[in-house]
C-alpha positions in Angstrom: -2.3 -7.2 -1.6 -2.1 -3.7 -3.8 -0.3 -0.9 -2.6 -3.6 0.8 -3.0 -5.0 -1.8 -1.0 -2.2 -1.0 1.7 -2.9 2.4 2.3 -6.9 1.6 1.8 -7.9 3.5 -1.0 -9.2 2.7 -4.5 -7.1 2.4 -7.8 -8.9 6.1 -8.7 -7.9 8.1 -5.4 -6.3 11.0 -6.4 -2.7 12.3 -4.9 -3.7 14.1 -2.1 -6.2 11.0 -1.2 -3.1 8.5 -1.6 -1.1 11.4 0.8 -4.1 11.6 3.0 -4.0 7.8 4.0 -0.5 7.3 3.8 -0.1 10.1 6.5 -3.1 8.6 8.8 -1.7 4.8 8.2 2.0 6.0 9.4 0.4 7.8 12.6 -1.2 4.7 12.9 2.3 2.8 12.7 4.6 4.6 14.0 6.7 2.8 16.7 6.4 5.8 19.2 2.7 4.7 19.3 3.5 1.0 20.3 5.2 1.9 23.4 4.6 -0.8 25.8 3.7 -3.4 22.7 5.2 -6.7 22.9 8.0 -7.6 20.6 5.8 -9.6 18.1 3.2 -6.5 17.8 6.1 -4.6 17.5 7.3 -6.5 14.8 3.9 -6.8 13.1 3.9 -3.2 13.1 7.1 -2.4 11.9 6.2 -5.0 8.4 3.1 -2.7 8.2 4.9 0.4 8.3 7.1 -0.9 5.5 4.2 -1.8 3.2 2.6 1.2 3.9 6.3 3.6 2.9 7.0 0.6 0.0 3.4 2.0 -1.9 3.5 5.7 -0.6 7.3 5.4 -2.3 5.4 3.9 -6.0 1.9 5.9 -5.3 2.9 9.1 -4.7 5.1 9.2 -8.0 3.4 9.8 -11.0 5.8 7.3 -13.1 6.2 4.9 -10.6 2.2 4.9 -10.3 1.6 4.9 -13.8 4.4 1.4 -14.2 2.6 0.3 -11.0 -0.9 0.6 -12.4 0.0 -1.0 -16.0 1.6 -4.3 -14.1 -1.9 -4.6 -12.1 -3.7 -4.6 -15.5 -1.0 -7.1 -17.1 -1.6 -9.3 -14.0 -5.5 -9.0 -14.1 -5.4 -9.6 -17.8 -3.1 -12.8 -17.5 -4.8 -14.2 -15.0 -8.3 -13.8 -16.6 -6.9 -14.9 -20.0 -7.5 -18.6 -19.3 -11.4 -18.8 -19.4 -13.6 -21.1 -17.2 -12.1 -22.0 -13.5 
């Protein structure tokens, strides 16, 4: 899964649509919501939330996003290189 995937936008969302999601994904998330939650949805949640600040962290900086995006078209060319299935 993509960090853009993560936070539910496409590869072409611009910063304040990346910030947008991230903020309604950690509302989402956020362990103050899960009161009462069982320890594993606790725990699934707590994963989520660290995907979701692991690609706000690379989507929300232009360099990292940039370095992000080239290594998604390196792995898209590789795997596409090989022709037939």
């Amino acid at each position: 899964m993509t960090h853009y995937e993560v936070l539910g936008v496409e590869r072409h969302a611009t910063t304040a649509q990346i910030r947008a999601a991230y903020l309604a994904r950690a509302r989402q998330l956020h362990p103050d919501r899960h009161v009462g939650a069982t320890p594993a949805e606790l725990a699934r949640a707590q994963r989520a939330m660290q995907e979701v600040n692991a690609a706000w962290s690379v989507l929300s900086d232009p360099r990292a996003r940039r370095d992000y995006d080239a290594s998604l078209r390196a792995r898209v060319a590789g795997a596409g290189g090989g022709g037939g299935g």
